[in-house]
Residue frames as a rotation matrix with the C-alpha (Angstrom) as fourth column:
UNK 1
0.120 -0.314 -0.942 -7.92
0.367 -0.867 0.336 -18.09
-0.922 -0.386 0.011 10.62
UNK 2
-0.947 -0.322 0.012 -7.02
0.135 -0.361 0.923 -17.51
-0.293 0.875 0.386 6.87
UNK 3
-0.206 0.813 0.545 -10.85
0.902 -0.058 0.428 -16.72
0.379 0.580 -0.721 6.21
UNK 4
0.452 -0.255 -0.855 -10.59
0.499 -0.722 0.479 -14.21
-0.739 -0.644 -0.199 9.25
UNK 5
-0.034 -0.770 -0.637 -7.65
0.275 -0.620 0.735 -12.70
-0.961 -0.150 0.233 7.41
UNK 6
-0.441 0.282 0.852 -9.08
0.872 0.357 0.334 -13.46
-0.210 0.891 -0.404 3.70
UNK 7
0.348 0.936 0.059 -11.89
0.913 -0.352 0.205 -11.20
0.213 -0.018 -0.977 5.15
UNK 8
0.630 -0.189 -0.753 -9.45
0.220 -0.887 0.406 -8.16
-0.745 -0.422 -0.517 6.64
UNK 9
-0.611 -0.791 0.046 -7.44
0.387 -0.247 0.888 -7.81
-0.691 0.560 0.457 3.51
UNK 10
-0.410 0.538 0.736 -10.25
0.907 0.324 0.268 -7.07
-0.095 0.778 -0.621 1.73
UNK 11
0.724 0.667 -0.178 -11.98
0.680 -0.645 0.348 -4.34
0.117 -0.373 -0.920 3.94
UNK 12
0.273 -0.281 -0.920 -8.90
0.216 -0.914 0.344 -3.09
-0.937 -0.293 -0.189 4.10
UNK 13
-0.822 -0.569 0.032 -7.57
0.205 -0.242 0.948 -2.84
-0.532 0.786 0.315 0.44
UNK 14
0.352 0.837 0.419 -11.48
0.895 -0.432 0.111 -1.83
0.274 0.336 -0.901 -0.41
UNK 15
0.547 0.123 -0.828 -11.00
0.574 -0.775 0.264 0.99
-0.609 -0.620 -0.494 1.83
UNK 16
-0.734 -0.474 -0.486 -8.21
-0.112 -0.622 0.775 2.76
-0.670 0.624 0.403 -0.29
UNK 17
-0.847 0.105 0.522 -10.31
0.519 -0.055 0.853 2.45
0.118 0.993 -0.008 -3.45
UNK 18
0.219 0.970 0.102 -13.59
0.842 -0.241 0.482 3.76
0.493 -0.019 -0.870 -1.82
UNK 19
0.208 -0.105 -0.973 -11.73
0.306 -0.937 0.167 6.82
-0.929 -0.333 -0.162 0.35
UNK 20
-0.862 -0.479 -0.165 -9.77
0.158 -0.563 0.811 7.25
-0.481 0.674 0.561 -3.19
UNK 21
-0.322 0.710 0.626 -13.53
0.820 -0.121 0.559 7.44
0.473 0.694 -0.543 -5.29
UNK 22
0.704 0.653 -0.281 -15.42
0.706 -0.688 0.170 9.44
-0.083 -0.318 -0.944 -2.44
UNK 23
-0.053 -0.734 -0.678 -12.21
0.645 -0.543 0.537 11.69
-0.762 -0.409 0.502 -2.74
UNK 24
-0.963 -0.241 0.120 -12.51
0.219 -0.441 0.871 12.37
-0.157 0.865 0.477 -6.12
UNK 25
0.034 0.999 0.036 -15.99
0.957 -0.043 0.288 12.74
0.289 0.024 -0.957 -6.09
UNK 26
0.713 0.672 -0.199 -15.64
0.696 -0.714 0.077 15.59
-0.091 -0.194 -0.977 -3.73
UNK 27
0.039 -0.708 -0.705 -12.45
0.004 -0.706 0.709 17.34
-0.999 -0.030 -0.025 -4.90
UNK 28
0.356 0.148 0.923 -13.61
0.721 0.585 -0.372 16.88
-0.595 0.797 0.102 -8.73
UNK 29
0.989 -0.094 0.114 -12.45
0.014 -0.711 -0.703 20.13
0.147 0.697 -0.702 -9.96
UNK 30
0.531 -0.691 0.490 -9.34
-0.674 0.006 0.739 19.72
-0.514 -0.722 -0.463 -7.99
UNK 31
0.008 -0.399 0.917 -8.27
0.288 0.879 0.380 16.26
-0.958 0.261 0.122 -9.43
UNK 32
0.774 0.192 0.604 -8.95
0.595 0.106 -0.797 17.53
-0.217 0.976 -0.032 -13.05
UNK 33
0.946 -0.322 -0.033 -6.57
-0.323 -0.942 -0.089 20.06
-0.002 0.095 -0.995 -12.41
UNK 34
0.003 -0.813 0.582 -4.13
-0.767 0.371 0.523 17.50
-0.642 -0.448 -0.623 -11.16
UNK 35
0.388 0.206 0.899 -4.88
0.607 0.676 -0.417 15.09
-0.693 0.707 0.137 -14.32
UNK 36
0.932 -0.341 0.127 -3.62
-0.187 -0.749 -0.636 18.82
0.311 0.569 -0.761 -16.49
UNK 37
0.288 -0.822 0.492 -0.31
-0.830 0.042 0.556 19.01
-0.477 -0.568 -0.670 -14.13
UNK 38
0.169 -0.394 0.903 0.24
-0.076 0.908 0.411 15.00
-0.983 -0.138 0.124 -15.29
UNK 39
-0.823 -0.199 -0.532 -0.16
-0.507 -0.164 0.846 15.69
-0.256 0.966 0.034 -19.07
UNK 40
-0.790 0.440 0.427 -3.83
0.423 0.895 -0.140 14.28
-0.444 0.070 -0.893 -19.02
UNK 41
-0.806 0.140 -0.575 -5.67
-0.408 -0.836 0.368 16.43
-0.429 0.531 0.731 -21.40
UNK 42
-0.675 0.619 -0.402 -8.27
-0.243 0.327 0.913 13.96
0.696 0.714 -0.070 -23.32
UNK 43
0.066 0.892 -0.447 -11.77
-0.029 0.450 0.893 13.66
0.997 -0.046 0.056 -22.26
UNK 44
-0.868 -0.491 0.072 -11.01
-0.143 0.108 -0.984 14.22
0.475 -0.865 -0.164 -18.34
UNK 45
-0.069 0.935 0.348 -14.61
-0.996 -0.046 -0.074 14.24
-0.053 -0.352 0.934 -17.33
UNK 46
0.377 0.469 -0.799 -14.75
-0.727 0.684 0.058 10.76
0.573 0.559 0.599 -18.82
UNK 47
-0.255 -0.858 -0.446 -11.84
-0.176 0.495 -0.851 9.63
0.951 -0.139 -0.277 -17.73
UNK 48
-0.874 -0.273 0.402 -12.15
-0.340 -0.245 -0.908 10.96
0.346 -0.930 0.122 -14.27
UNK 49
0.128 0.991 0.043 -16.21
-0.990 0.130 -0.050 9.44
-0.055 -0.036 0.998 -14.19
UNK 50
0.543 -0.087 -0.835 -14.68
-0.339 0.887 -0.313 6.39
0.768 0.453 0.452 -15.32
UNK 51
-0.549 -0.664 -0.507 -12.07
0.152 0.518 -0.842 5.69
0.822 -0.539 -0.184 -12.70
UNK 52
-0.705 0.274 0.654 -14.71
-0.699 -0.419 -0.579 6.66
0.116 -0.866 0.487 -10.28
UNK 53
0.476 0.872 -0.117 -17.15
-0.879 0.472 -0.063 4.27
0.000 0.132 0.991 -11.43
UNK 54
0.142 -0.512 -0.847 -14.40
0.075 0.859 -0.507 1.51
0.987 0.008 0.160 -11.58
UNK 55
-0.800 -0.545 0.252 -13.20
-0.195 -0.161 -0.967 2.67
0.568 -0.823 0.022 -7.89
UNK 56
-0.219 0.775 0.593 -16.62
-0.922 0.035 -0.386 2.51
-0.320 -0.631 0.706 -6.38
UNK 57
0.688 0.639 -0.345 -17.78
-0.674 0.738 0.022 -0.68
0.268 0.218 0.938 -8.17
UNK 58
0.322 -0.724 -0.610 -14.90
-0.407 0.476 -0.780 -2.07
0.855 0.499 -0.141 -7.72
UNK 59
-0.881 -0.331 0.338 -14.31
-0.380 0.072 -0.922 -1.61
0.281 -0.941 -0.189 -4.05
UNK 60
-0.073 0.975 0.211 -17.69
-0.993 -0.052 -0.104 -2.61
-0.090 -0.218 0.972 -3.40
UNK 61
0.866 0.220 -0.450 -17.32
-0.265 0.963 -0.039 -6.31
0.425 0.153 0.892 -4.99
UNK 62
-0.658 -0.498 -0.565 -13.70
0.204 0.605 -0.770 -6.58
0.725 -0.622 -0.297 -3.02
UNK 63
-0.749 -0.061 0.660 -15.29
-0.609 -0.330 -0.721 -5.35
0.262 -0.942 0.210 0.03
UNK 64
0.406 0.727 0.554 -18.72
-0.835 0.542 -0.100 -7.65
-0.373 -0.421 0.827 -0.02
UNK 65
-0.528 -0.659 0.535 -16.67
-0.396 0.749 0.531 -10.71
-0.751 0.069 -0.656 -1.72
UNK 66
0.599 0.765 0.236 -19.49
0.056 0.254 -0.966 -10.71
-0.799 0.591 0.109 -4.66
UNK 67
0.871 0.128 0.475 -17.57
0.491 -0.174 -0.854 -11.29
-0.027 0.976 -0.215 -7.83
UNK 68
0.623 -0.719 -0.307 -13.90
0.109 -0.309 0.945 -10.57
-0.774 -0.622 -0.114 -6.55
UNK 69
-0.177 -0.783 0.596 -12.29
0.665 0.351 0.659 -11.26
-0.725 0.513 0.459 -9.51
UNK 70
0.291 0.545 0.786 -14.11
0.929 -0.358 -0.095 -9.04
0.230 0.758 -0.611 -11.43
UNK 71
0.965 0.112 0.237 -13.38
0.101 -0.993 0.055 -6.25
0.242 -0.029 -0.970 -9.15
UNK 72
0.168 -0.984 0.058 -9.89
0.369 0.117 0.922 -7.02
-0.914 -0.134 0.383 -8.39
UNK 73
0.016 -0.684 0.729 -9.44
0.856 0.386 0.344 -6.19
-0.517 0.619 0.591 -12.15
UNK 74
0.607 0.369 0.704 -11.19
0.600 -0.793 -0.103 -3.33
0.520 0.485 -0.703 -12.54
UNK 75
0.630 -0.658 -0.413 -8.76
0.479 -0.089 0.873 -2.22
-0.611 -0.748 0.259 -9.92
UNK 76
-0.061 -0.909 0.412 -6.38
0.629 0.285 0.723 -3.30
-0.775 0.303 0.555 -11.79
UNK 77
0.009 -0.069 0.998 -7.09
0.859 -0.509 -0.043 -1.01
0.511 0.858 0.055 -15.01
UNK 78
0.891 0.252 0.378 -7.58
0.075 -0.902 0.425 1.84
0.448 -0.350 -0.823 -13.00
UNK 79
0.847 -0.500 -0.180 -4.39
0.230 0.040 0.972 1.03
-0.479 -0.865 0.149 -10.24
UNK 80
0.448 -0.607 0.656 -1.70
0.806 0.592 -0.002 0.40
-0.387 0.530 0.755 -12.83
UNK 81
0.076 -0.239 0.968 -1.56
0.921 -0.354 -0.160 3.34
0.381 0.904 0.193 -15.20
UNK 82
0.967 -0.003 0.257 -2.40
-0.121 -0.887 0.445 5.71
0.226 -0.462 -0.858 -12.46
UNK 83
0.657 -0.737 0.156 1.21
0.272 0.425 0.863 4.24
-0.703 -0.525 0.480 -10.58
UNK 84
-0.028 -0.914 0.404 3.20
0.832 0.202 0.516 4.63
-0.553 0.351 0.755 -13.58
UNK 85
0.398 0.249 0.883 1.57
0.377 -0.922 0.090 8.42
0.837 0.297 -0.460 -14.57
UNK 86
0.724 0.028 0.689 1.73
-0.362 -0.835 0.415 9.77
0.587 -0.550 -0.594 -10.93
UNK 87
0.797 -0.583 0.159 4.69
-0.274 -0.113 0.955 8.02
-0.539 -0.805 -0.249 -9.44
UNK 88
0.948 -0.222 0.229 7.19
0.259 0.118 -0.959 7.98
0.186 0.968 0.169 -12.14
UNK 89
0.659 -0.681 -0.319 10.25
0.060 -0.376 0.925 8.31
-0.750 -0.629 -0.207 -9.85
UNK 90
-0.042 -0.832 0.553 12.69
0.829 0.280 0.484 8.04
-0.557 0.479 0.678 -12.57
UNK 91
0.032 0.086 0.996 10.99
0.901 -0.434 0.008 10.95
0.433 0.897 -0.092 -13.98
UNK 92
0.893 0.342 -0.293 11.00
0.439 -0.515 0.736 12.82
0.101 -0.786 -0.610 -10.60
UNK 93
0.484 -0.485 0.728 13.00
-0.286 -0.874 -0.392 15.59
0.827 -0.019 -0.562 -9.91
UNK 94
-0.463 -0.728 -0.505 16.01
0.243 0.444 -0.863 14.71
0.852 -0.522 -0.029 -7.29
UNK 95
-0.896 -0.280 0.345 14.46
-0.270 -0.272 -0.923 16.06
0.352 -0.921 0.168 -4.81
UNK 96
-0.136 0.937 0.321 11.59
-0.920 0.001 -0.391 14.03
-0.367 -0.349 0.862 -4.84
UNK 97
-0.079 -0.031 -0.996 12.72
-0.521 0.853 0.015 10.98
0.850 0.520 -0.083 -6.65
UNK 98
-0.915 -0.332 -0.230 13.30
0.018 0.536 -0.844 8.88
0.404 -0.776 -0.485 -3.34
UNK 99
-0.346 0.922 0.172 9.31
-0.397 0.022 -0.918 9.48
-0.850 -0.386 0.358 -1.78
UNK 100
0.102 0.867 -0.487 7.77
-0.953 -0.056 -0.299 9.03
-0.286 0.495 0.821 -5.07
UNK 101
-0.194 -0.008 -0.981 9.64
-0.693 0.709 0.131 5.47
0.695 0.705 -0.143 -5.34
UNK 102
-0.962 0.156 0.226 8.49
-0.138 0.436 -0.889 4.67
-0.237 -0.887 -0.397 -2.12
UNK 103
-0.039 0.942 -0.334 4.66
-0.706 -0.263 -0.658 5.78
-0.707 0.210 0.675 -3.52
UNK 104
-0.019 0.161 -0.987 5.35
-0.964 0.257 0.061 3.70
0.263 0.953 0.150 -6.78
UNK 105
-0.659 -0.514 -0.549 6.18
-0.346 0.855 -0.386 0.27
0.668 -0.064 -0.741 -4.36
UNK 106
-0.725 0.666 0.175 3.58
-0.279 -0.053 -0.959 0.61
-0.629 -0.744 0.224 -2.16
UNK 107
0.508 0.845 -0.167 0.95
-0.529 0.154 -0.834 0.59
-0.680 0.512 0.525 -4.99
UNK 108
-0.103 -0.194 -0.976 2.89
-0.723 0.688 -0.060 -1.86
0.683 0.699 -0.211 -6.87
UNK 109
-0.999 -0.028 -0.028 2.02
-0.003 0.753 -0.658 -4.12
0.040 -0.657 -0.753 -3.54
UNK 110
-0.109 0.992 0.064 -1.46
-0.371 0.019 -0.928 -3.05
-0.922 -0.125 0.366 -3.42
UNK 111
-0.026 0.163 -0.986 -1.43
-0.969 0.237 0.065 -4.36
0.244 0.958 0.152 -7.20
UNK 112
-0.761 -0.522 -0.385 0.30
-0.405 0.846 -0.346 -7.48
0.506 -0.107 -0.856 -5.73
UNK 113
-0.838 0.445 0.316 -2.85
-0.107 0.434 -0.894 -7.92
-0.535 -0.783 -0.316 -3.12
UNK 114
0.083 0.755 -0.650 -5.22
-0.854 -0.282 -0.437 -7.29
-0.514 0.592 0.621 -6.15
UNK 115
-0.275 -0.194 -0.942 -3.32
-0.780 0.618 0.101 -10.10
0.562 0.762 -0.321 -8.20
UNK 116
-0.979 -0.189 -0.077 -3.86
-0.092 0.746 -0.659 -12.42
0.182 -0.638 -0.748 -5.00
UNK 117
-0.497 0.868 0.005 -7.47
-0.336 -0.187 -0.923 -11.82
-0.800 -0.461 0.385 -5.04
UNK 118
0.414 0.661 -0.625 -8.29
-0.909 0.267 -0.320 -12.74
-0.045 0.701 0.712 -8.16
UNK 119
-0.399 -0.764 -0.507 -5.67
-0.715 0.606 -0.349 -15.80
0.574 0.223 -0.788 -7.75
UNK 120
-0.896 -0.119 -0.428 -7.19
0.152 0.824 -0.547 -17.20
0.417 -0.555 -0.720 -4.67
UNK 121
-0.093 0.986 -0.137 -11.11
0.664 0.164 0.729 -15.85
0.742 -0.023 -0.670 -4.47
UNK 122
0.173 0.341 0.924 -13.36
-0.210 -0.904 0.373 -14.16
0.962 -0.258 -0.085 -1.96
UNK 123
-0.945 -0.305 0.116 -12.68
-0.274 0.547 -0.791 -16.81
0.178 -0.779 -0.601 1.00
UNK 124
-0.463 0.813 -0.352 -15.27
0.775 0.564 0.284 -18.17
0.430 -0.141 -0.892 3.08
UNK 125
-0.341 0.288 -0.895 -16.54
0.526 -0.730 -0.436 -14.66
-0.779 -0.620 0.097 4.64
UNK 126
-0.933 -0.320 -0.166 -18.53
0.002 -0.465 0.886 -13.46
-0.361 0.826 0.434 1.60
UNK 127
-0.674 0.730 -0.115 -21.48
-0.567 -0.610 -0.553 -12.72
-0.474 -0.307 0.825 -0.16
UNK 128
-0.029 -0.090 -0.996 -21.10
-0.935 0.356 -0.005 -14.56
0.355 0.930 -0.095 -2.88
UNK 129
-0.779 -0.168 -0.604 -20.52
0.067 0.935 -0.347 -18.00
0.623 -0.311 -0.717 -0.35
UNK 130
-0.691 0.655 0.306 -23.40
-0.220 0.213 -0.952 -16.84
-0.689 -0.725 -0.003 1.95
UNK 131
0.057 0.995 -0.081 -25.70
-0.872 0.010 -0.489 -16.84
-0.486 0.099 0.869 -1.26
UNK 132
-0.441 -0.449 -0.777 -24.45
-0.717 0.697 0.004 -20.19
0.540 0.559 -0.630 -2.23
UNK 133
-0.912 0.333 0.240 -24.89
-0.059 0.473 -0.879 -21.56
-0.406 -0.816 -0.412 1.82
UNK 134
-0.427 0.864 -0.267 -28.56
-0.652 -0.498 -0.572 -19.83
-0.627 -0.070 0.776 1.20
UNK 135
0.137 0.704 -0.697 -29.34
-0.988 0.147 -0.045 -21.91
0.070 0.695 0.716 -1.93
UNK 136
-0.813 -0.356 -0.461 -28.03
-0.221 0.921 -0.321 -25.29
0.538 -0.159 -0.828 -0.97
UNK 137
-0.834 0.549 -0.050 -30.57
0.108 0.074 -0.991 -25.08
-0.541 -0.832 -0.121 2.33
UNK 138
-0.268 0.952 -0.152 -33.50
-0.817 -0.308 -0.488 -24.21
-0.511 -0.007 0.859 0.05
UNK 139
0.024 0.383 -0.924 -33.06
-0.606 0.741 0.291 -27.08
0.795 0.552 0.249 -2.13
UNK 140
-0.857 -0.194 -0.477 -32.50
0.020 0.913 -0.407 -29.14
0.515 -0.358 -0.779 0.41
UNK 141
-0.822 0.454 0.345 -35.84
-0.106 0.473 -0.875 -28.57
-0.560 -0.755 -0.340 1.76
């Protein structure tokens, strides 16, 4: 069962990073606007191209199990700094301080499932173990 479940933590903690890329993809003027609002001012194209290109590649290598550790981290550069820019409860007005430290713990767990992925691999459901399986069987014949 823990390969089973190896395999549904994945697809699902891909999912947030690939709804959050194709989001920004198609609200790109939108998010830049909301990167101004945060006090993000340098290079935003870049930026915002970059965390797309980390969100899609990333989710892609948790979601096929190719190189997990790799994409667990890009995650990680991308997950982090957003969390402590856009939920900054301590910096949040009272009347929003209480949701946004709910928003900041939540994605300090989805960090926590990111650190556990690179800690403990892709499992046995993966791409990365089927093209192992794959090359054993050819040498062996």
């Amino acid at each position: 069962m823990k390969n089973v479940y190896d395999l549904l933590g994945r697809i699902l903690v891909s999912l947030i990073f690939i709804f959050e890329a194709v989001d920004s993809i198609a609200y790109f003027k939108q998010t830049k606007l909301t990167m101004t609002e945060y006090g993000i001012h340098w290079r935003q194209d870049l930026l915002l191209v970059g965390a797309i290109i980390f969100l899609i590649l990333g989710g892609l290598l948790l979601l096929t199990g190719y190189r997990i550790k790799l994409g667990a981290f890009l995650l990680l550069l991308y997950w982090i700094p957003v969390t402590f820019i856009v939920h900054s409860f301590w910096n949040a007005p009272q009347e929003v301080q209480r949701v946004q430290s709910i928003y900041f713990m939540k994605n300090l767990g989805i960090a926590g499932a990111l650190f556990l992925m690179i800690a403990n691999g892709s499992g046995k459901f993966s791409i990365k173990r089927l093209m192992i399986v794959m090359r054993i069987r050819k040498d062996e014949t």
